[in-house]
mmCIF file as Biopython writes it, N, C-alpha, C and O atoms, coordinates in Angstrom:
data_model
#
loop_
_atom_site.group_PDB
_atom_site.id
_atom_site.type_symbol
_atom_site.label_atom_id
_atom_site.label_alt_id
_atom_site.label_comp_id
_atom_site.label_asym_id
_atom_site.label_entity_id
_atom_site.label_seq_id
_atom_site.pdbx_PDB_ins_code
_atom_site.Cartn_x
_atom_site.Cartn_y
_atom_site.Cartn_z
_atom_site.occupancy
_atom_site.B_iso_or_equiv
_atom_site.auth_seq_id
_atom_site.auth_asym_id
_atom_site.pdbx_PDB_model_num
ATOM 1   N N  . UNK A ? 1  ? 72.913 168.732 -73.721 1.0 0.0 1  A 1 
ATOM 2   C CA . UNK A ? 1  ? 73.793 169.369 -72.748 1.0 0.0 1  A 1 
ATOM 3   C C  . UNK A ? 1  ? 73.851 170.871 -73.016 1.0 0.0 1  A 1 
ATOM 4   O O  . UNK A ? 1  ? 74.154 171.092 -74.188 1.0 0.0 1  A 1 
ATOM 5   N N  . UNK A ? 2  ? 73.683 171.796 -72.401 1.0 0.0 2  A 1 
ATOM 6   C CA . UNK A ? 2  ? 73.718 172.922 -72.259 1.0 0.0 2  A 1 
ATOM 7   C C  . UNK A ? 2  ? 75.061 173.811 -72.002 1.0 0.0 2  A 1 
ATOM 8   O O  . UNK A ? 2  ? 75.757 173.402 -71.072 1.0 0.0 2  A 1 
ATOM 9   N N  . UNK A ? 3  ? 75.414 174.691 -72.528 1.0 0.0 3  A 1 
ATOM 10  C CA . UNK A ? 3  ? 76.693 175.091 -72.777 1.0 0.0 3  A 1 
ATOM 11  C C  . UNK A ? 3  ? 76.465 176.244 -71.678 1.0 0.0 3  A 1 
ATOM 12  O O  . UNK A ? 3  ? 75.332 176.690 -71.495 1.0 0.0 3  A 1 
ATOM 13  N N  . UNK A ? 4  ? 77.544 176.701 -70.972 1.0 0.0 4  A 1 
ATOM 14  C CA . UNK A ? 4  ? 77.585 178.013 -69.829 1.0 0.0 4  A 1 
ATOM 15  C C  . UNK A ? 4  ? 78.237 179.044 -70.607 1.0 0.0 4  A 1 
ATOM 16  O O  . UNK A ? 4  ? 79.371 178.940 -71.075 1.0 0.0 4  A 1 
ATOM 17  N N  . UNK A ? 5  ? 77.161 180.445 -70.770 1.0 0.0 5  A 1 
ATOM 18  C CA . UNK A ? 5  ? 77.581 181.020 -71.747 1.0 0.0 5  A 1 
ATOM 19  C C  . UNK A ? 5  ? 78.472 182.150 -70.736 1.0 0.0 5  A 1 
ATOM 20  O O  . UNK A ? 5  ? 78.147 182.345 -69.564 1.0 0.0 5  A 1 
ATOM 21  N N  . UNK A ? 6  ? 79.760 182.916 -71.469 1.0 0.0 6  A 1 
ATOM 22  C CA . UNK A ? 6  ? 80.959 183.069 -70.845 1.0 0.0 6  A 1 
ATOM 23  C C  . UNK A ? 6  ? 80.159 184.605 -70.646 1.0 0.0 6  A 1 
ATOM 24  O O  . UNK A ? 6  ? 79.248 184.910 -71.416 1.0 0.0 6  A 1 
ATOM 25  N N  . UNK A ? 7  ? 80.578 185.488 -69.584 1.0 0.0 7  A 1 
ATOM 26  C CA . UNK A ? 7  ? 80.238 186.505 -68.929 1.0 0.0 7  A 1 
ATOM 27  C C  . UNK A ? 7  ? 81.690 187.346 -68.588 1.0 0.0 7  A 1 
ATOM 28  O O  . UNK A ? 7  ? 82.357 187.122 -67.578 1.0 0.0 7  A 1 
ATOM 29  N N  . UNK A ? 8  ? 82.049 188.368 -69.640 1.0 0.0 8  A 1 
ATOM 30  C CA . UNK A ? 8  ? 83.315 189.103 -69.638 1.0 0.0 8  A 1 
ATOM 31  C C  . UNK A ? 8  ? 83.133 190.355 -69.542 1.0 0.0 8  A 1 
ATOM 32  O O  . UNK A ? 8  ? 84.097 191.120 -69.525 1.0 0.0 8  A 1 
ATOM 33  N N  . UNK A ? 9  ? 83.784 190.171 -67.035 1.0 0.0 9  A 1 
ATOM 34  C CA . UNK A ? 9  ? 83.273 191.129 -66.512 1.0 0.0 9  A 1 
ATOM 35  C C  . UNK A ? 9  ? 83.817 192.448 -66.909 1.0 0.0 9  A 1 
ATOM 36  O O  . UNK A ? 9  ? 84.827 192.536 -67.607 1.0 0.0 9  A 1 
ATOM 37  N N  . UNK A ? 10 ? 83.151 193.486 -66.468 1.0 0.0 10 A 1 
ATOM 38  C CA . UNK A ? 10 ? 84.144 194.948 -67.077 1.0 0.0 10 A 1 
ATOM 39  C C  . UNK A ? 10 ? 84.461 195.177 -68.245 1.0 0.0 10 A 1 
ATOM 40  O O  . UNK A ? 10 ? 85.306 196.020 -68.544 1.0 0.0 10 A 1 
ATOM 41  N N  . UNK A ? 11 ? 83.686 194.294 -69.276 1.0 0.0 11 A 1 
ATOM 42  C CA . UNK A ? 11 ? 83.637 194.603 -70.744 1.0 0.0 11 A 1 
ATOM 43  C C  . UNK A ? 11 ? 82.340 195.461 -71.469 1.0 0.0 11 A 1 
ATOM 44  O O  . UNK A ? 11 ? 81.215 194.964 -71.517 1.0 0.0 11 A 1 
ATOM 45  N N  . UNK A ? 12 ? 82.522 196.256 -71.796 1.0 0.0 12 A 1 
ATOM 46  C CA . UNK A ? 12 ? 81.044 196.432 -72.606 1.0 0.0 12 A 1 
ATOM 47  C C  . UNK A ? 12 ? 81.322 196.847 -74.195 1.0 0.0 12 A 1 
ATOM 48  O O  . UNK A ? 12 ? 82.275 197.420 -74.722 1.0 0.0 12 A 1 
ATOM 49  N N  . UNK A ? 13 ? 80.209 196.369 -74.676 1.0 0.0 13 A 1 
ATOM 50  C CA . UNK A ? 13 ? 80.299 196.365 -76.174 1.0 0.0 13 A 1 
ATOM 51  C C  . UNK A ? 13 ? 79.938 197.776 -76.517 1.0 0.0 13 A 1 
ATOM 52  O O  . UNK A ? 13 ? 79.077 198.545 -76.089 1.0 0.0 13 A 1 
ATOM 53  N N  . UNK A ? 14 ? 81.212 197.904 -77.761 1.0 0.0 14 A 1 
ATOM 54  C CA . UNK A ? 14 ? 81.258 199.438 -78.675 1.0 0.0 14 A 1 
ATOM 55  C C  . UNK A ? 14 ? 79.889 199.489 -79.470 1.0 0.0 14 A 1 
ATOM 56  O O  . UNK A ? 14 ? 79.476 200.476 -80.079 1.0 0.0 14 A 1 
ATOM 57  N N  . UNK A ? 15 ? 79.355 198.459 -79.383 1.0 0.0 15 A 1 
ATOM 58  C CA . UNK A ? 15 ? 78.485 198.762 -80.528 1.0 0.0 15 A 1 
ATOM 59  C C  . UNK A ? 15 ? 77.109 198.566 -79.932 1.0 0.0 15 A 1 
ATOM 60  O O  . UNK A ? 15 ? 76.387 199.211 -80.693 1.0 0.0 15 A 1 
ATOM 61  N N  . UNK A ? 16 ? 76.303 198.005 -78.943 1.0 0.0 16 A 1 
ATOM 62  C CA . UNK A ? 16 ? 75.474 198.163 -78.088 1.0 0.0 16 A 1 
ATOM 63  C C  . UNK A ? 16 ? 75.145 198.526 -76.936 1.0 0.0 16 A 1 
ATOM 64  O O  . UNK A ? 16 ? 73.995 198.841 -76.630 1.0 0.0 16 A 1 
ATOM 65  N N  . UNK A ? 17 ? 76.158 198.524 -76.133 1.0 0.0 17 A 1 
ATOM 66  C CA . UNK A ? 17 ? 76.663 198.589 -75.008 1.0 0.0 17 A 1 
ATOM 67  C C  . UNK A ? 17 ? 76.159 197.299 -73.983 1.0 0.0 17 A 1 
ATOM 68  O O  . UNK A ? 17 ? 75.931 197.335 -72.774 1.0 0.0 17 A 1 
ATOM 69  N N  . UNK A ? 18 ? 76.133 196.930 -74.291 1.0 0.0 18 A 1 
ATOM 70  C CA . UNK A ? 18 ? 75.741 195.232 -73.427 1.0 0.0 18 A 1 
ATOM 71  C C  . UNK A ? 18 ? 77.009 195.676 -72.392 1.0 0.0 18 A 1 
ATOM 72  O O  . UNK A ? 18 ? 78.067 196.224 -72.701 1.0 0.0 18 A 1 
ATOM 73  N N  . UNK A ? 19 ? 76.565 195.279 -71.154 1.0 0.0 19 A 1 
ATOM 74  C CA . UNK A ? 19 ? 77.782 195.504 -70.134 1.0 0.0 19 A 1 
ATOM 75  C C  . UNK A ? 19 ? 77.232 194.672 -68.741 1.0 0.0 19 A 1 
ATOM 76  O O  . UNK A ? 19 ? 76.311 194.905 -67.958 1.0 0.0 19 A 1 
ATOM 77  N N  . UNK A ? 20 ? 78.193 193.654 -68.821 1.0 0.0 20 A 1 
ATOM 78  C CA . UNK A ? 20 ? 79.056 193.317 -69.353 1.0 0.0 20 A 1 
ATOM 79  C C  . UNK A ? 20 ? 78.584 192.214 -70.648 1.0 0.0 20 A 1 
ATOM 80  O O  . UNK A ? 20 ? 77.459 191.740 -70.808 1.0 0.0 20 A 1 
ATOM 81  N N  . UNK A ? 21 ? 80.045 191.931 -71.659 1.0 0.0 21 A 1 
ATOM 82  C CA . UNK A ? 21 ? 79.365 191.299 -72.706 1.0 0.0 21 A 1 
ATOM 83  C C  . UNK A ? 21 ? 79.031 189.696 -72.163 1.0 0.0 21 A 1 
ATOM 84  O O  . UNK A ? 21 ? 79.934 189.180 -71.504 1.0 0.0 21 A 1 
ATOM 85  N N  . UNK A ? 22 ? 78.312 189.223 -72.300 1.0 0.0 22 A 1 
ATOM 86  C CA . UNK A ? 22 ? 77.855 188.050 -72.450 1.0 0.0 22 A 1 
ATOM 87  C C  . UNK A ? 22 ? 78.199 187.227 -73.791 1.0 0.0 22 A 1 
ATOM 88  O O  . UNK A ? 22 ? 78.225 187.689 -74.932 1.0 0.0 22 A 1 
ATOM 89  N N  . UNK A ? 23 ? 78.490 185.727 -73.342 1.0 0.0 23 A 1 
ATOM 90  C CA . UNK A ? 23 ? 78.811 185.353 -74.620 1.0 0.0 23 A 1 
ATOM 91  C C  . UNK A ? 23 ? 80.102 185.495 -75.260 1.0 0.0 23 A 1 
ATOM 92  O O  . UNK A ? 23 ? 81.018 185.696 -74.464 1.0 0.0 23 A 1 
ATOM 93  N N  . UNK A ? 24 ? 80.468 185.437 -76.656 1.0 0.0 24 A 1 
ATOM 94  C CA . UNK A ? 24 ? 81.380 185.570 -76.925 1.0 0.0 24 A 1 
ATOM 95  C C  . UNK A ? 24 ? 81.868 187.136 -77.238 1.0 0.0 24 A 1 
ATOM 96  O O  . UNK A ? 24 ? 81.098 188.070 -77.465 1.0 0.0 24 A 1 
ATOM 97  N N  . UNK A ? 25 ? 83.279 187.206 -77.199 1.0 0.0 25 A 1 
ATOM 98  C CA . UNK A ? 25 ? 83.732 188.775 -77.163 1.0 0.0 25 A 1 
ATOM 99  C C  . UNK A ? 25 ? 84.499 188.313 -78.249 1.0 0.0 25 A 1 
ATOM 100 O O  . UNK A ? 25 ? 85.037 187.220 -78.423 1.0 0.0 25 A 1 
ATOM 101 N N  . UNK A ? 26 ? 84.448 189.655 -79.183 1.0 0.0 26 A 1 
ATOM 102 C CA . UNK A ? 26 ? 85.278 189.995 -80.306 1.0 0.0 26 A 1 
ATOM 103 C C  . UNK A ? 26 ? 86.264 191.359 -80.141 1.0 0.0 26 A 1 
ATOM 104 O O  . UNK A ? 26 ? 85.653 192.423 -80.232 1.0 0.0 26 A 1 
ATOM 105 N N  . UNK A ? 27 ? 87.571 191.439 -79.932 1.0 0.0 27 A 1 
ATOM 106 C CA . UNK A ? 27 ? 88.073 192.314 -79.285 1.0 0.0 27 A 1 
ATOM 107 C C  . UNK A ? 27 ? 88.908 192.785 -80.350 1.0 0.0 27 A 1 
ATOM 108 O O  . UNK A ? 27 ? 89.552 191.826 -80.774 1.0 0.0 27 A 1 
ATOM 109 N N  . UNK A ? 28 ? 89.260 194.140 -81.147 1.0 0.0 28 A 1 
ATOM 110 C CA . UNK A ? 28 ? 89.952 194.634 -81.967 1.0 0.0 28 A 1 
ATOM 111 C C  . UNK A ? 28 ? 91.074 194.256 -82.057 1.0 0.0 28 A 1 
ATOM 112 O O  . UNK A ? 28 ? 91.288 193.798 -80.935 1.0 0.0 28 A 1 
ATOM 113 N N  . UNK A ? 29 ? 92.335 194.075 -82.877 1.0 0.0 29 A 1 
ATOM 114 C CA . UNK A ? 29 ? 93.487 193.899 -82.435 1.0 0.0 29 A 1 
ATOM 115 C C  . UNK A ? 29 ? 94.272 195.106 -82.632 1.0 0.0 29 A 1 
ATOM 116 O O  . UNK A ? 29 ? 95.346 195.102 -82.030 1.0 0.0 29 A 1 
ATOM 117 N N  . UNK A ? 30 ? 93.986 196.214 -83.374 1.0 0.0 30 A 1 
ATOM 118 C CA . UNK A ? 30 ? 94.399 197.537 -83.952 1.0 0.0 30 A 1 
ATOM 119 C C  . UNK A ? 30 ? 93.959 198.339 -83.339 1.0 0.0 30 A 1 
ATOM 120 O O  . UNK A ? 30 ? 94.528 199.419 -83.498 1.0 0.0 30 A 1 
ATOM 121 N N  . UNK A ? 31 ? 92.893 198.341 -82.433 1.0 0.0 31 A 1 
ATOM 122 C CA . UNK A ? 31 ? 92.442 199.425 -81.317 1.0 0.0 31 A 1 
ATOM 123 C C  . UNK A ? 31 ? 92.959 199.056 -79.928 1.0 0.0 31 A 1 
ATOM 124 O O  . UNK A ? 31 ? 93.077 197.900 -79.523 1.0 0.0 31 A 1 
ATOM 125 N N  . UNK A ? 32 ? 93.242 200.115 -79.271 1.0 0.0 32 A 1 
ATOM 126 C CA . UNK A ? 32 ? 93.598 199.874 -77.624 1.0 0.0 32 A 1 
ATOM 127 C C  . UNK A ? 32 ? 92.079 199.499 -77.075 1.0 0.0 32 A 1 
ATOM 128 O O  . UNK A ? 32 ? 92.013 198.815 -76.054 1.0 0.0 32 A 1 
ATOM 129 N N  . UNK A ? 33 ? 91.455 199.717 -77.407 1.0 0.0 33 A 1 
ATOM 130 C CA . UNK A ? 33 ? 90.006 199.360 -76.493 1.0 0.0 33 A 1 
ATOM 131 C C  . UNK A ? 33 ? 88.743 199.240 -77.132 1.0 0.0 33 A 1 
ATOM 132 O O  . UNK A ? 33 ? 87.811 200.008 -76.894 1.0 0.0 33 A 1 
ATOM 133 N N  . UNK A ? 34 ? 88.686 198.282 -77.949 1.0 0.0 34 A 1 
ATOM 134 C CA . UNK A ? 34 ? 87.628 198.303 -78.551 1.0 0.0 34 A 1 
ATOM 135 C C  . UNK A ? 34 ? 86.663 196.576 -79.199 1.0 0.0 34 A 1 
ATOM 136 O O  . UNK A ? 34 ? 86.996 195.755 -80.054 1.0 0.0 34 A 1 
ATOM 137 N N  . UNK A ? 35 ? 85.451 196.658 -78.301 1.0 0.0 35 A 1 
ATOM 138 C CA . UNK A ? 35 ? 84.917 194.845 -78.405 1.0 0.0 35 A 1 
ATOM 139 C C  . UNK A ? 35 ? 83.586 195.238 -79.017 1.0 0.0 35 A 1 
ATOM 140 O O  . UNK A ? 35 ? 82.841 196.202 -79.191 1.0 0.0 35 A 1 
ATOM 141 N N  . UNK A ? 36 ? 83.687 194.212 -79.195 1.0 0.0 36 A 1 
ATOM 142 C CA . UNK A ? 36 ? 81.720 193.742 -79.876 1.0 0.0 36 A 1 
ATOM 143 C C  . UNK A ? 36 ? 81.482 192.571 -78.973 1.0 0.0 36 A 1 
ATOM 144 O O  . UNK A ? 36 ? 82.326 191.691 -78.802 1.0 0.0 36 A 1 
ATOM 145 N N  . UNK A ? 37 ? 80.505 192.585 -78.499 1.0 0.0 37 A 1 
ATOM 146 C CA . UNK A ? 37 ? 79.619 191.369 -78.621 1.0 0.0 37 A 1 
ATOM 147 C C  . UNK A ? 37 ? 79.302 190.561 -79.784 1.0 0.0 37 A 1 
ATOM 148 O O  . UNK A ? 37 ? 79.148 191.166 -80.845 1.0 0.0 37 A 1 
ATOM 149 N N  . UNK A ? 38 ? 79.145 188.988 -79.766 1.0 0.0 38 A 1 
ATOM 150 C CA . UNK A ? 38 ? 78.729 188.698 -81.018 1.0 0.0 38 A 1 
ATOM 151 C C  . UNK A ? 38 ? 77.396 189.053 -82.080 1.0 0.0 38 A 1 
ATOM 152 O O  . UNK A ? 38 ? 77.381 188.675 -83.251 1.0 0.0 38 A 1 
ATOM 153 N N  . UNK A ? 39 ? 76.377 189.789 -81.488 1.0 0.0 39 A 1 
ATOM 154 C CA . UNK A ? 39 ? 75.733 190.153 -82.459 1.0 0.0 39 A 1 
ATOM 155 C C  . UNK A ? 39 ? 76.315 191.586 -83.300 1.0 0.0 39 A 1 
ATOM 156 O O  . UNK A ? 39 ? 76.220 191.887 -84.490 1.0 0.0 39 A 1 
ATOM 157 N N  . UNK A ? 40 ? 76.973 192.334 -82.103 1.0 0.0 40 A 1 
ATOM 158 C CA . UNK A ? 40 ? 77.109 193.035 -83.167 1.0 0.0 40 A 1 
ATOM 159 C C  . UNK A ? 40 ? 78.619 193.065 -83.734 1.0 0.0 40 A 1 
ATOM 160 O O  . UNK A ? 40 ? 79.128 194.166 -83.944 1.0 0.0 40 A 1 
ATOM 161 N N  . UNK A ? 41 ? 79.265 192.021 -83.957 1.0 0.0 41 A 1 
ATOM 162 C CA . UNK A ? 41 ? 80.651 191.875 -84.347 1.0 0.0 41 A 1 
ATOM 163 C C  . UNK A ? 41 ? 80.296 191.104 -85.908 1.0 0.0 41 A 1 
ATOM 164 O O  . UNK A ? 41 ? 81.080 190.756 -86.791 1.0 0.0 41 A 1 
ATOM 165 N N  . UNK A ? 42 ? 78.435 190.977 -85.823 1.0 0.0 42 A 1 
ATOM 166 C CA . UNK A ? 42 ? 78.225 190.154 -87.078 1.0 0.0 42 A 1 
ATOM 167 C C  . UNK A ? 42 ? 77.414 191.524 -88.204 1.0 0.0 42 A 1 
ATOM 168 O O  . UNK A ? 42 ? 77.357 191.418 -89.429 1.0 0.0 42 A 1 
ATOM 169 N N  . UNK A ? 43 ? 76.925 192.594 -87.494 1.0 0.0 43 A 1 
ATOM 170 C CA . UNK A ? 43 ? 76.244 193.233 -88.117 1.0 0.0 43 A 1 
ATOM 171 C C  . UNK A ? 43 ? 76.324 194.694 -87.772 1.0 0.0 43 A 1 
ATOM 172 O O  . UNK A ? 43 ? 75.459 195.469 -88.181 1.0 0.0 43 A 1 
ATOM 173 N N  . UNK A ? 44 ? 77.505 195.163 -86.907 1.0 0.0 44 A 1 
ATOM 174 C CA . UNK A ? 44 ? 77.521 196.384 -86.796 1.0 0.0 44 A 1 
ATOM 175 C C  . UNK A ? 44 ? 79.434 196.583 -88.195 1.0 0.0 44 A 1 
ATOM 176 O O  . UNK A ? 44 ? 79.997 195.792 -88.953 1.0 0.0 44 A 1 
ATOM 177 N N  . UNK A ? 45 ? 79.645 197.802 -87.861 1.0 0.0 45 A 1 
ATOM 178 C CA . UNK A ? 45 ? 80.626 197.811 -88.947 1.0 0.0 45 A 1 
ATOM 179 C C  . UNK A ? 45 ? 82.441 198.227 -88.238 1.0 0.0 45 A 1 
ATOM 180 O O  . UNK A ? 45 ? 82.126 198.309 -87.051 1.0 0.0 45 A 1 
ATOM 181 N N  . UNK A ? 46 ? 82.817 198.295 -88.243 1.0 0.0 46 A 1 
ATOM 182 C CA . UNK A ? 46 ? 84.158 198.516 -87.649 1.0 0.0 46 A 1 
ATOM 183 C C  . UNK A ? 46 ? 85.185 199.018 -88.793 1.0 0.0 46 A 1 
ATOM 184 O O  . UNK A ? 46 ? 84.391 198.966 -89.732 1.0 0.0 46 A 1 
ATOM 185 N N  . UNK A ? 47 ? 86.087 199.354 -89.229 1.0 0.0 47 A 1 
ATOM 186 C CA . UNK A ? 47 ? 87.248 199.569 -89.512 1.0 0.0 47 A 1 
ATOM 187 C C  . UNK A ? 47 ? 87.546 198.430 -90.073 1.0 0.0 47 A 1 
ATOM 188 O O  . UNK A ? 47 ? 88.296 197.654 -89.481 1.0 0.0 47 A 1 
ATOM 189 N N  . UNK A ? 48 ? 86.943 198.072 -91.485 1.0 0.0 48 A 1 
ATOM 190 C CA . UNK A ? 48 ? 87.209 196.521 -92.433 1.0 0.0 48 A 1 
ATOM 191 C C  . UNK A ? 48 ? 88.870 195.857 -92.574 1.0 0.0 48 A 1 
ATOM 192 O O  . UNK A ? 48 ? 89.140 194.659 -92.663 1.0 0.0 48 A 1 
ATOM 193 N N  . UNK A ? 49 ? 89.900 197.060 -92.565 1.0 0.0 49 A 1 
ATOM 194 C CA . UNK A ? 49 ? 90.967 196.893 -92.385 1.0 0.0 49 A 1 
ATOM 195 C C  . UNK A ? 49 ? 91.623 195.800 -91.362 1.0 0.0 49 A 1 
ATOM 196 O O  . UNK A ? 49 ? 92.561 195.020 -91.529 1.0 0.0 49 A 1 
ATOM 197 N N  . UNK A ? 50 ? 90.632 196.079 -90.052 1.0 0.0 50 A 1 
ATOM 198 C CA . UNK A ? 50 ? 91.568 195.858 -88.746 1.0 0.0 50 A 1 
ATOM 199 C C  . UNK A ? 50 ? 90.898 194.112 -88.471 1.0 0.0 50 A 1 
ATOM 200 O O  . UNK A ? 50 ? 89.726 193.791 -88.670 1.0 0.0 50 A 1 
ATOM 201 N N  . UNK A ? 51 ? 91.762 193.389 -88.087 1.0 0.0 51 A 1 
ATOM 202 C CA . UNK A ? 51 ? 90.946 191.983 -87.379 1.0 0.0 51 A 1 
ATOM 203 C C  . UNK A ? 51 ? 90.730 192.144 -85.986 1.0 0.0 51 A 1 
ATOM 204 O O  . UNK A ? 51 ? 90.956 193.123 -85.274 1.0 0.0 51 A 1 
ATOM 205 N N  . UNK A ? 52 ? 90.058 190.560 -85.588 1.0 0.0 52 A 1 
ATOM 206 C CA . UNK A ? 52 ? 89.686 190.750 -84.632 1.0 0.0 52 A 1 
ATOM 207 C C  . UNK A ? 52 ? 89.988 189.209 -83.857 1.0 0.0 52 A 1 
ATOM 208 O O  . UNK A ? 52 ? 90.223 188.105 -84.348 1.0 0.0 52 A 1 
ATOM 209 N N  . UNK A ? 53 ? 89.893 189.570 -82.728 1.0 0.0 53 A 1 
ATOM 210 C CA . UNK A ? 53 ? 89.940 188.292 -82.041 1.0 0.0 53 A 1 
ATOM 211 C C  . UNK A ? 53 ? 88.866 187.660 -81.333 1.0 0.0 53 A 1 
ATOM 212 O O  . UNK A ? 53 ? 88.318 188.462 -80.576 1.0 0.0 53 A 1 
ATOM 213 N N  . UNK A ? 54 ? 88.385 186.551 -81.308 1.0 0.0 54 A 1 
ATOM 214 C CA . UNK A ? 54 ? 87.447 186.263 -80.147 1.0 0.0 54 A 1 
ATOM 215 C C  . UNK A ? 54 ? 87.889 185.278 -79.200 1.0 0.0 54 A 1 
ATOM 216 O O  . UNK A ? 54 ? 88.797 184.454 -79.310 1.0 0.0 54 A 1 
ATOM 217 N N  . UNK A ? 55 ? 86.861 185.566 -77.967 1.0 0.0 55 A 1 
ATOM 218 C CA . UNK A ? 55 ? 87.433 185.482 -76.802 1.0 0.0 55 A 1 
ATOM 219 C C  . UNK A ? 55 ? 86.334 184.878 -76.473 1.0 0.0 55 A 1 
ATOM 220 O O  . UNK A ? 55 ? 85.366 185.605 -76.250 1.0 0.0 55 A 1 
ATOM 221 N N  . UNK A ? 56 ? 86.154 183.307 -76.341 1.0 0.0 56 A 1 
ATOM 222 C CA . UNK A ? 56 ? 85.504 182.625 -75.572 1.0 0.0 56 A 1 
ATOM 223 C C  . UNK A ? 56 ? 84.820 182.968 -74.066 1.0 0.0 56 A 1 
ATOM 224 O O  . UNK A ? 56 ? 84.191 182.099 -73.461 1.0 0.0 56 A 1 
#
């Protein structure tokens, strides 16, 4: 079975710019505006301090 991968319009990623992100979104909780996509929420770097949320 094939999963429908989620498409979060008017988002684009801080760290590639994928726009919109595809997939899962990782969204700062300490920044007013700031997401990854999941590749780069696994290998780009952010502010180690701050968490994050993801967003199906």
């Amino acid at each position: 079975a094939r999963t429908k991968q989620t498409i979060h319009p008017g988002v684009t990623c801080d760290g590639c710019q994928m726009f919109p992100i595809n997939g899962s979104r990782f969204k700062c909780r300490n920044c007013d505006d700031f997401d990854f996509c999941e590749t780069c929420f696994k290998t780009k770097k952010h502010n180690t301090r701050h968490t994050f949320g993801r967003i199906n």
